[in-house]
KEGU-301144 format. One record per residue (C-alpha): chain; x, y, z. Coordinates in Angstrom, 3 decimals. Layout:
<rs>
{"A"; {X; Y; Z}}
...
</rs>
This chain:
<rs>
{"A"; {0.000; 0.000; 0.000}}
{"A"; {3.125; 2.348; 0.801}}
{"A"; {4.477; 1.817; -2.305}}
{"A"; {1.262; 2.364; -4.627}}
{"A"; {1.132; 5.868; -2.101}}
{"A"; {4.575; 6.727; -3.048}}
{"A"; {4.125; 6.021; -6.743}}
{"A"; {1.368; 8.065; -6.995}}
{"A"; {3.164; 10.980; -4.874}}
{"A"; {5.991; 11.020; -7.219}}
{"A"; {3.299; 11.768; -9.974}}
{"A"; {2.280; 15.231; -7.930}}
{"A"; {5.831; 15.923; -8.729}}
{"A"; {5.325; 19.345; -11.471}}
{"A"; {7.768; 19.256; -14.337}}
{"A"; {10.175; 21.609; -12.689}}
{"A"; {10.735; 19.010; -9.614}}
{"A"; {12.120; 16.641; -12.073}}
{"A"; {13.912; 19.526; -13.964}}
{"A"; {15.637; 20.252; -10.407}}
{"A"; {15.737; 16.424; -9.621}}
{"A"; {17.743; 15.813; -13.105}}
{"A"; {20.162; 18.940; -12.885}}
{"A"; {20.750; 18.264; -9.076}}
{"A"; {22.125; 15.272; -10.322}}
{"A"; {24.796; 16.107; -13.144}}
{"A"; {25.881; 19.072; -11.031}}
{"A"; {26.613; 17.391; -7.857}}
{"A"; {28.202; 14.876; -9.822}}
{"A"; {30.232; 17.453; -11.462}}
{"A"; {31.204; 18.735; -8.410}}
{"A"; {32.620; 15.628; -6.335}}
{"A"; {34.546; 14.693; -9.172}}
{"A"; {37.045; 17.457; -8.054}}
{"A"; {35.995; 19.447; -5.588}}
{"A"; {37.432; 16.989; -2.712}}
{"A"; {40.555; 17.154; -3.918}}
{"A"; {41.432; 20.722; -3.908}}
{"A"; {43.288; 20.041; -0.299}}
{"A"; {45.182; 17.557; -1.874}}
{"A"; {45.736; 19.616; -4.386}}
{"A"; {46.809; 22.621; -2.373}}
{"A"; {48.710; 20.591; -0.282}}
{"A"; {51.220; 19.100; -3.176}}
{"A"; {51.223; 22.540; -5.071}}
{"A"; {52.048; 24.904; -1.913}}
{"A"; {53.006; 22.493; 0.605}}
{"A"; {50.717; 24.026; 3.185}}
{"A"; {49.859; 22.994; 7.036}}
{"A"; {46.539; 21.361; 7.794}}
{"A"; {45.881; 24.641; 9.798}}
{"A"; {47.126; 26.887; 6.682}}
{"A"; {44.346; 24.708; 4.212}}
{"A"; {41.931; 25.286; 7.012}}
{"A"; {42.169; 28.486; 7.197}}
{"A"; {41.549; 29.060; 3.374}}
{"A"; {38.186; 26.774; 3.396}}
{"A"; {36.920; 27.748; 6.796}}
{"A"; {37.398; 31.584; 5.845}}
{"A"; {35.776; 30.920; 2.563}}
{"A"; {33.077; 29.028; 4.026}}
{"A"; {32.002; 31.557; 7.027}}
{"A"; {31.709; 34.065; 4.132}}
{"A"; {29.730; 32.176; 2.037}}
{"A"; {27.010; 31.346; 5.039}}
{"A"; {26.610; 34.840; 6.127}}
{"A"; {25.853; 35.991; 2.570}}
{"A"; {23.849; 32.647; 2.335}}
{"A"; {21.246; 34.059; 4.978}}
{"A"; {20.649; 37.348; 3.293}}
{"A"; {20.146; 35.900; 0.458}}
{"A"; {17.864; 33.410; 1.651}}
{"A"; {15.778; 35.825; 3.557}}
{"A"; {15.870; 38.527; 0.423}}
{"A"; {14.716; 35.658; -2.081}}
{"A"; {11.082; 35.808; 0.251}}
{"A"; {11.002; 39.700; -1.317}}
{"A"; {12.432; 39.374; -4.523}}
{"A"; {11.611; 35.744; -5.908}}
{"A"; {13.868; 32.682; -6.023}}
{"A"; {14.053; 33.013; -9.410}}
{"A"; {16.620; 35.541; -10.077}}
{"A"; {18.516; 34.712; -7.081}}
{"A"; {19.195; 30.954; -8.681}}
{"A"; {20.309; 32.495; -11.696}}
{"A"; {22.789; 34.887; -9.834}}
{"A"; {24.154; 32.110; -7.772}}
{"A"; {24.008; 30.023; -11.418}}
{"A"; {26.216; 32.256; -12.789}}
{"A"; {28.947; 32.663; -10.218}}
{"A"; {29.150; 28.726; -9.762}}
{"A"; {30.525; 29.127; -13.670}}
{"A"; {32.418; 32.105; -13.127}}
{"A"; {34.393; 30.705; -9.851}}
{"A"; {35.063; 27.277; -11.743}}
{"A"; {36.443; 28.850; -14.313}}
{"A"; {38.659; 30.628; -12.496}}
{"A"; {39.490; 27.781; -10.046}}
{"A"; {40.652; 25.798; -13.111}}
{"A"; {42.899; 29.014; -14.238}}
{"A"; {44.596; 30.126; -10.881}}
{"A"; {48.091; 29.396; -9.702}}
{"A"; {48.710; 31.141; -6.717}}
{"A"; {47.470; 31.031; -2.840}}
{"A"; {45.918; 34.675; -2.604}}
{"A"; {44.076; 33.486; -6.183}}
{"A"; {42.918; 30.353; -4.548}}
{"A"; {41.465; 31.823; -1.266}}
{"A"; {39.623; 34.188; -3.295}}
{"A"; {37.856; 32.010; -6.180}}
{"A"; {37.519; 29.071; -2.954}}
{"A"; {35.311; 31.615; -1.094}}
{"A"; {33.327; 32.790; -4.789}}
{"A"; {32.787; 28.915; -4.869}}
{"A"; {31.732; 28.519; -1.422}}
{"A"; {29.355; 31.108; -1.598}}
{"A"; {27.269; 29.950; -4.958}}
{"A"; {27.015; 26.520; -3.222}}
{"A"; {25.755; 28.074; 0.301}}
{"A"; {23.119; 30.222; -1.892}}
{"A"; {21.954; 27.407; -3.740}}
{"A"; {21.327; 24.605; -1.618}}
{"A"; {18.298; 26.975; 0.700}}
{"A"; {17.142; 28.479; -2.467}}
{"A"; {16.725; 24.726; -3.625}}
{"A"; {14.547; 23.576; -0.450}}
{"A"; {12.788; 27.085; -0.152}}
{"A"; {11.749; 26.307; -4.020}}
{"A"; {10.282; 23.076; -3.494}}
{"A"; {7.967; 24.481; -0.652}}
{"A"; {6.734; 26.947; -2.861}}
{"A"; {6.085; 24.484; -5.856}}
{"A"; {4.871; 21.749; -3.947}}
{"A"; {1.589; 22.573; -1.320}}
{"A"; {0.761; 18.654; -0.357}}
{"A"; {3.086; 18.122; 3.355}}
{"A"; {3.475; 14.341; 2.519}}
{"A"; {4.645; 15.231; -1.649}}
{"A"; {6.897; 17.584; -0.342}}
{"A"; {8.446; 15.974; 2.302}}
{"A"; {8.946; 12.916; -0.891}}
{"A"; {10.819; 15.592; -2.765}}
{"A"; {13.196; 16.974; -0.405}}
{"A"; {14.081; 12.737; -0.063}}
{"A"; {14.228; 12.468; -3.704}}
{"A"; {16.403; 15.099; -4.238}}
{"A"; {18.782; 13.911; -1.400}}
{"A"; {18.780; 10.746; -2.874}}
{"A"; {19.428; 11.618; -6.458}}
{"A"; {22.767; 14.296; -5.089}}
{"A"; {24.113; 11.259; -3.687}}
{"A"; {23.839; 9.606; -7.048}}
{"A"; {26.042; 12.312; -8.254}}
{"A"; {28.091; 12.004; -5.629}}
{"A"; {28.493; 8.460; -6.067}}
{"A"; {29.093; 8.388; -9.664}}
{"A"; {31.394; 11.588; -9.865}}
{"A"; {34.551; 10.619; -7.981}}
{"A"; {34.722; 7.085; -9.553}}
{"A"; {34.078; 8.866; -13.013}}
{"A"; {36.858; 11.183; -12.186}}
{"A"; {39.245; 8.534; -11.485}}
{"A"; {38.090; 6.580; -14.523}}
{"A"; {38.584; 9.231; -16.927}}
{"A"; {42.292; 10.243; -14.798}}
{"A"; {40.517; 13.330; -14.030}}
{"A"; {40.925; 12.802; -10.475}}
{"A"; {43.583; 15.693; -9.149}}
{"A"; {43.334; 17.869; -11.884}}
{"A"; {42.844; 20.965; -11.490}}
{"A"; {41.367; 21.680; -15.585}}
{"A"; {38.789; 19.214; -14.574}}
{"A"; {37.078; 21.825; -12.559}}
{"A"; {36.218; 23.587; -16.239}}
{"A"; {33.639; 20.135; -16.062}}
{"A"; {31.703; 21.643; -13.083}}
{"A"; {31.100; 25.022; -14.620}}
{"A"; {29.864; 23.323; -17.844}}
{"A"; {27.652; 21.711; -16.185}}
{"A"; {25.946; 24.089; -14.540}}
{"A"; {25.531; 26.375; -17.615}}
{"A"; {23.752; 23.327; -18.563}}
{"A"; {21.467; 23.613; -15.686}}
{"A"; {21.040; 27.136; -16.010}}
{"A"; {19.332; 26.591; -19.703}}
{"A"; {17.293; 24.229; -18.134}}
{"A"; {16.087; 26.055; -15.398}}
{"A"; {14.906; 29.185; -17.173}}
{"A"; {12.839; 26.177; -19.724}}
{"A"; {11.554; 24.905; -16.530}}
{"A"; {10.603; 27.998; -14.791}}
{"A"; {8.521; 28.775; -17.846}}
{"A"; {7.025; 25.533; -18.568}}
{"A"; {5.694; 25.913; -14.530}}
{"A"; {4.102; 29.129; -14.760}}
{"A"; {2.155; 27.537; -18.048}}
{"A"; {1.313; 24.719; -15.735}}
{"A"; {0.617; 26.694; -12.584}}
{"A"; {-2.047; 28.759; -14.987}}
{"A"; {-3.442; 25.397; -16.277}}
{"A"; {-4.216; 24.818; -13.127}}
{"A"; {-5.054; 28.292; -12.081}}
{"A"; {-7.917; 27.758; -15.134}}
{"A"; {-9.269; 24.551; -13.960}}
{"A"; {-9.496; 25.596; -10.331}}
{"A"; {-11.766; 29.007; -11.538}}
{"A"; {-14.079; 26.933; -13.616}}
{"A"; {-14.595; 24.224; -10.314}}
{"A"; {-15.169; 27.701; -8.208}}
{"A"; {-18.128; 28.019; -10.036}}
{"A"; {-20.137; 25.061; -8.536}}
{"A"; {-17.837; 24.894; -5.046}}
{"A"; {-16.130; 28.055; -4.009}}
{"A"; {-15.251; 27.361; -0.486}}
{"A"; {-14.272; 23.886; -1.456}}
{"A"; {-11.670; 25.126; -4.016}}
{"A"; {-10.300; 27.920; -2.033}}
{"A"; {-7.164; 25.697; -0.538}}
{"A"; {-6.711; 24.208; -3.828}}
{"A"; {-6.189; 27.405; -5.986}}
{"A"; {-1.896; 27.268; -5.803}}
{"A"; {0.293; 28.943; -8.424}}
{"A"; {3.673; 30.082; -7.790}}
{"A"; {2.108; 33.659; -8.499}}
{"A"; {-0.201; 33.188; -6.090}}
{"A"; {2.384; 32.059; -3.736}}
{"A"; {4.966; 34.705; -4.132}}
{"A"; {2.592; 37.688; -3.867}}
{"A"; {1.598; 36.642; -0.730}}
{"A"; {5.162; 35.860; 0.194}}
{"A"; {6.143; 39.732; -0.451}}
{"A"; {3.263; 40.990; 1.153}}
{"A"; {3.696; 38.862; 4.725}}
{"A"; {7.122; 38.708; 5.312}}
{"A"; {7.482; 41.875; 5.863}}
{"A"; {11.236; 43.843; 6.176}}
{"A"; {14.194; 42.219; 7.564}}
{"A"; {13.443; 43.799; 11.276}}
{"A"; {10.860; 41.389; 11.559}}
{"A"; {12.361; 38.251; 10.051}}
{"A"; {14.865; 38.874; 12.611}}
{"A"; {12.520; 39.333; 15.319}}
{"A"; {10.840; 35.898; 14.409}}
{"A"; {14.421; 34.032; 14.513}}
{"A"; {15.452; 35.844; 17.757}}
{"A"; {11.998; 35.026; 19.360}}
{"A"; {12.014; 31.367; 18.422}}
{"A"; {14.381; 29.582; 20.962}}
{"A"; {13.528; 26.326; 19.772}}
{"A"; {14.924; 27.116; 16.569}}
{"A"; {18.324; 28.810; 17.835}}
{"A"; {18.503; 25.901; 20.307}}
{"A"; {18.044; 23.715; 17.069}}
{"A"; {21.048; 25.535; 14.949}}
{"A"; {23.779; 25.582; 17.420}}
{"A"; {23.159; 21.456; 17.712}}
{"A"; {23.321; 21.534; 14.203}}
{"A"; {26.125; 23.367; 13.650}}
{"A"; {28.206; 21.324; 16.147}}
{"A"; {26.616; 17.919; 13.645}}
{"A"; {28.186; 19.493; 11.070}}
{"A"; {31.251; 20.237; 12.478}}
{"A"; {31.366; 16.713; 13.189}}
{"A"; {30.293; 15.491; 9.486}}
{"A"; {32.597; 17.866; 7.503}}
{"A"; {35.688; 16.289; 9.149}}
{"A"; {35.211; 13.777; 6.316}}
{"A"; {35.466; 16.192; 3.631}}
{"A"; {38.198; 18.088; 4.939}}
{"A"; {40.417; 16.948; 7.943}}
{"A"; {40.060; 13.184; 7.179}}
{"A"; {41.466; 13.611; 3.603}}
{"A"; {44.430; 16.175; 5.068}}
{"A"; {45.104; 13.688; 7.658}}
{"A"; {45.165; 10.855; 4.949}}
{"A"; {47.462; 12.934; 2.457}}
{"A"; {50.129; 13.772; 5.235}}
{"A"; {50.099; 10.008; 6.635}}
{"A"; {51.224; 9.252; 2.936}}
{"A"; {48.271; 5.892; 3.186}}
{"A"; {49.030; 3.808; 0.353}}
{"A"; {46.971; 4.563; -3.088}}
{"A"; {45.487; 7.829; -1.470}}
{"A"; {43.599; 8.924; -4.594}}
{"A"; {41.486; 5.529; -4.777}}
{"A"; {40.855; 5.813; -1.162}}
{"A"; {39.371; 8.972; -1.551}}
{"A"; {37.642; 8.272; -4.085}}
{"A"; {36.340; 5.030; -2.546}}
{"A"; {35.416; 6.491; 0.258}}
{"A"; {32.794; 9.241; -1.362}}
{"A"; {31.457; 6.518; -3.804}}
{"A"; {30.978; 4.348; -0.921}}
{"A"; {29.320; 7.392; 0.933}}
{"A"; {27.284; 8.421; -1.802}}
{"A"; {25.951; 3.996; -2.340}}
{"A"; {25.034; 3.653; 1.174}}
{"A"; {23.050; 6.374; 1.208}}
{"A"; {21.181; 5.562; -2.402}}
{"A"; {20.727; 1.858; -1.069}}
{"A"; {19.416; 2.649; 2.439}}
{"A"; {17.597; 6.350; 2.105}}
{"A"; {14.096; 5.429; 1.044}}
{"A"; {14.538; 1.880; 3.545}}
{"A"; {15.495; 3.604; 6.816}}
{"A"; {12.822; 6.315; 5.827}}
{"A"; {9.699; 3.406; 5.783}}
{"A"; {11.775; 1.742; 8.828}}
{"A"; {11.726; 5.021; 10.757}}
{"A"; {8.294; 6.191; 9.530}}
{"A"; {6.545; 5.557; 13.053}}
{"A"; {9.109; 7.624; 14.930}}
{"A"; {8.876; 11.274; 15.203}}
{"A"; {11.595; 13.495; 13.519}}
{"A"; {13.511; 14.293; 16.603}}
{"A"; {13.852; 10.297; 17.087}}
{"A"; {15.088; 9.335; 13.958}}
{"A"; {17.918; 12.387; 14.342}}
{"A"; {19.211; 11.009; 17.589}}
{"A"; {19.370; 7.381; 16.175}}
{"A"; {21.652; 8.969; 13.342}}
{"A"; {23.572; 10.935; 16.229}}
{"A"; {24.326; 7.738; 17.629}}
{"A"; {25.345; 6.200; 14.359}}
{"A"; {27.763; 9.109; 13.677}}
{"A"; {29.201; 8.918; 17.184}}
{"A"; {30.208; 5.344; 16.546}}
{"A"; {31.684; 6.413; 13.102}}
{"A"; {34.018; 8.906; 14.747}}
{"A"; {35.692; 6.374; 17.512}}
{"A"; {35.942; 4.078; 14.596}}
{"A"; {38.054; 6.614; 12.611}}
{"A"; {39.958; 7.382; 15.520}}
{"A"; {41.026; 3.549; 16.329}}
{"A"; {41.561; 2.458; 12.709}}
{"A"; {45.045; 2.260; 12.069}}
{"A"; {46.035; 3.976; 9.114}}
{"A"; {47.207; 1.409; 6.239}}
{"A"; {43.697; -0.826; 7.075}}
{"A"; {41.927; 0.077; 3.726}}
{"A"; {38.378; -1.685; 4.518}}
{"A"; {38.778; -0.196; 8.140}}
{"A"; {38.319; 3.559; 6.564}}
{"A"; {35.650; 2.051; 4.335}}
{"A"; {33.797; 0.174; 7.364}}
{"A"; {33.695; 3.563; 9.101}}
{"A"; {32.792; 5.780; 6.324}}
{"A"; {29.646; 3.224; 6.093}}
{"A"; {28.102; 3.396; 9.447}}
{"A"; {28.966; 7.851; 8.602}}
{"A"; {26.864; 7.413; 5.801}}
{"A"; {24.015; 5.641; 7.284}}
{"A"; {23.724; 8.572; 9.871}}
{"A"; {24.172; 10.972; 7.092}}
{"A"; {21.295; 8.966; 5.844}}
{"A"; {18.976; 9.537; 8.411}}
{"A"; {19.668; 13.054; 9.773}}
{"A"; {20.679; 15.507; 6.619}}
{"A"; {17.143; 15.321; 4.593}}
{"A"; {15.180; 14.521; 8.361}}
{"A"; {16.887; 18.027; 9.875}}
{"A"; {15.327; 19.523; 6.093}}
{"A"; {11.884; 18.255; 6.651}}
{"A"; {12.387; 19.444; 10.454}}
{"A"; {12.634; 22.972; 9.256}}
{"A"; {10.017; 23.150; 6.748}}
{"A"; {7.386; 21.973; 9.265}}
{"A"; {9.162; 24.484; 11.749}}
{"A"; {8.963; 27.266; 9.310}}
{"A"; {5.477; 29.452; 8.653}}
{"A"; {4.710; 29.818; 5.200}}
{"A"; {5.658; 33.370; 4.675}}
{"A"; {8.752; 32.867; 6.298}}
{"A"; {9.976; 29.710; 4.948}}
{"A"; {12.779; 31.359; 2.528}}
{"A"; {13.831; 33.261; 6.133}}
{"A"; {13.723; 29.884; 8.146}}
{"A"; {15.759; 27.726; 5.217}}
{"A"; {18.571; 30.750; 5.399}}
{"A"; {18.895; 30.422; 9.054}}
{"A"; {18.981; 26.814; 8.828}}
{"A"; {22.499; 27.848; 6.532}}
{"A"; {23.834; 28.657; 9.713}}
{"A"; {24.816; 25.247; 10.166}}
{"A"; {27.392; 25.436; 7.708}}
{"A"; {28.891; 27.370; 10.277}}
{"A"; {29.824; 24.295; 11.514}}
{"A"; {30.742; 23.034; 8.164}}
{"A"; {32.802; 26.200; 7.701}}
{"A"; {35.163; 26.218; 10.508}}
{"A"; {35.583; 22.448; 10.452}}
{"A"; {38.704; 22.373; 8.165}}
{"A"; {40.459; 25.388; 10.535}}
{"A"; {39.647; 23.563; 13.945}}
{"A"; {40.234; 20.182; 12.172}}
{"A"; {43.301; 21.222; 10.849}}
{"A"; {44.713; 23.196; 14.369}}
{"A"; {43.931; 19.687; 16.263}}
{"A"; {45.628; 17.453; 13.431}}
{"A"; {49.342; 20.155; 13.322}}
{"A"; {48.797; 19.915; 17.515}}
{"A"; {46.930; 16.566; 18.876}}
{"A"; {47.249; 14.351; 15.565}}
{"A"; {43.978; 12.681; 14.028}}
{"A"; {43.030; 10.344; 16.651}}
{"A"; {42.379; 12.926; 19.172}}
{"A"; {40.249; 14.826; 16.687}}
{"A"; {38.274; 11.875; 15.849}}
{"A"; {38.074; 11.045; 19.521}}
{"A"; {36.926; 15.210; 20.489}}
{"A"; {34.350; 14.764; 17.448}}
{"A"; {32.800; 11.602; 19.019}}
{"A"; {32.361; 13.916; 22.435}}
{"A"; {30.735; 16.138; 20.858}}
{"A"; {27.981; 14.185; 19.044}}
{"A"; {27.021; 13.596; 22.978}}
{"A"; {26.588; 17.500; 23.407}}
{"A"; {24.572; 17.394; 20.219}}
{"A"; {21.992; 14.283; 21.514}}
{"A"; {21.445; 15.908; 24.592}}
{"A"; {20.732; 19.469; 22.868}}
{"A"; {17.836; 17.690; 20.631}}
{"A"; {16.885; 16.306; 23.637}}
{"A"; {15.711; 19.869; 24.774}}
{"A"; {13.903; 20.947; 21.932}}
{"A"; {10.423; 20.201; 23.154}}
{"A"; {10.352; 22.531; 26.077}}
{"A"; {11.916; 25.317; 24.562}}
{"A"; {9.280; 28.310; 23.593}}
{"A"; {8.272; 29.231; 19.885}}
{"A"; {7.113; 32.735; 19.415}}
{"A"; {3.352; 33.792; 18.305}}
{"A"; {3.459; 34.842; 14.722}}
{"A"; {0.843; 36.303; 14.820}}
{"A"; {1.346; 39.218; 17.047}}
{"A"; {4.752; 39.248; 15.664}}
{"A"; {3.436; 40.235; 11.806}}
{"A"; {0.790; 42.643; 13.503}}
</rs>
């Protein structure tokens, strides 16, 4: 019966969900076929300290968050439209100059024009799908679905890379920007081809008001429709900001959130500088391994936890993952360093947490968020990239000082910090919207 539900959910999907479902894919895989290399990269063409590479990501990466929640909150006022195609066209820009620069200042400073295309664009992406999608349940399918298919991008680009001996280089990052120009031409079809079927429906729903007018006044939903009303409620960033600094729940939620990702992004940045200056045999196919194995689990388990875990509320299902990704971290930290299958092993029982938290802590803030708000809510959910953003410094200043088992050991301690926080969340106080937009 679940499945004949889910079929028929995926066939609410409008054209531009598959349009975002379809680019999502060739982008991301695009993307992981170099992007987790650059340390390795700057580390054998500068011969920089874990802390030095740190520094350049994490700076980059704090940047790109902080302009990730303005633009977030400004694409409620202006329309997410022309804010994808800005952050479009700097994710071709800052490839193309990633694949041209050869020096350290040059790096930092197309690094952080990277960083902050991909902070725009993820929120955007979610805040989109709320606005094209009214049905909780159908929604809730397509934030999953578009999880799932990035991880088939991510699963498929490294190995590609190393196929193709593309792997390392840094003119393979010309691929990425190609492939979102791509994306970009398929987005402005899409985004026309919706409106057309937004005022198909638009039609439809008029002629039904006839007979039932009450009945059909919930039903009535074009992205119009939606985006006026967005304008007029949310109101100027004075009260956006009163909302977030009202709603303790939700601050409560983001600090726990940026300490998970904190914990998370030492795969993607400390784990592969730790592995590079250990000089672990045939370190390119273990990195590359180890994101195609990240990127299977997740395609292979995603829509199985999700029916497994469908009786538990969202909270539960993010402390089982916490408790996953705590056993990950003392793994990494035990596994000595030439046992190929012991990085793999860990980076499996990562992935299953990854799994079950990253498109459950999405969900979590779209029911959190109210509707004319939602583009506001998605940007402050960017603020866990903090954690994601000053991963690679603190990773990096515990790797030059304590050496990778302590940091996988101090990453384990905090996923208990992190349990406990979530643990909170149902007594904290939510403010009353209402008086707030009067």
């Amino acid at each position: 019966m679940s499945n004949v539900v889910s079929v028929k959910r995926f066939k609410e999907f409008p054209p531009l969900m598959w349009i975002l479902l379809f680019g999502s894919f060739i982008t991301r895989g695009s993307y992981y076929m170099v992007w987790p290399f650059l340390a390795v990269i700057l580390y054998e063409k500068f011969a920089l300290s874990a802390t030095h590479v740190g520094l350049i990501l994490s700076s980059a990466a704090v940047i790109s968050v902080l302009v990730s929640f303005v633009g977030s909150a400004l694409s409620d006022r202006i329309g997410r439209h022309q804010l994808m195609y800005a952050s479009g066209i700097l994710y071709i820009i800052s490839f193309s100059l990633l694949a041209e620069v050869n020096t350290i200042a040059g790096y930092s400073l197309v690094i952080t024009l990277c960083s902050i295309a991909t902070a725009l664009w993820r929120p955007l992406t979610s805040a989109l799908i709320g606005d094209i999608i009214n049905d909780k349940g159908t929604r809730e399918l397509a934030m999953q679905s578009l999880y799932f298919v990035v991880n088939v991008g991510c699963a498929v680009g490294p190995m590609l890379g190393l196929w193709l001996g593309l792997t390392g280089e840094q003119s393979s990052f010309y691929i990425t920007a190609v492939a979102f120009a791509f994306l970009l031409v398929l987005l402005w079809w899409g985004f026309h081809q919706h409106s057309k079927f937004e005022n198909e429906k638009s039609l439809k729903a008029n002629q039904r008001s006839a007979n039932s007018v009450e009945s059909d006044k919930n039903s009535i939903s074009s992205e119009t429709k939606n985006q006026t009303e967005i304008k007029a409620k949310s109101g100027g960033s004075n009260q956006i900001l009163k909302v977030l600094i009202a709603d303790k729940l939700l601050q409560c939620l983001i600090f726990a959130n940026i300490l998970c990702m904190f914990i998370y992004a030492q795969m993607d940045s400390s784990l592969i500088q730790y592995l590079t200056r250990a000089k672990v045999p045939d370190l390119l196919q273990l990195i590359s391994a180890m994101i195609f194995t990240n990127a299977l689990v997740i395609i292979s388990t995603q829509f199985l936890l999700l029916k497994l875990m469908a009786s538990l509320s969202l909270v539960s299902r993010i402390q089982v993952g916490l408790v996953l990704l705590m056993c990950s971290q003392v793994w990494l930290a035990v596994n000595p360093l030439t046992l190929f299958w012991g990085w793999i092993g860990a980076i499996v029982v990562m992935s299953l947490a990854e799994t079950i938290l990253f498109p459950t802590m999405n969900v979590h803030i779209d029911r959190l968020a109210p509707e004319h708000l939602r583009g506001a809510y998605f940007g402050a959910a960017s603020f866990y990239e903090f954690g994601y953003a000053i991963a690679p410094l603190g990773g990096g200043i515990i790797l030059d000082q304590l050496g990778g088992s302590w940091l996988f050991f101090i990453a384990a301690a905090l996923t208990l910090i992190v349990i406990y926080l979530y643990s909170m969340l149902d007594n904290l106080p939510r403010p009353d919207f209402v008086k707030i937009e009067n």
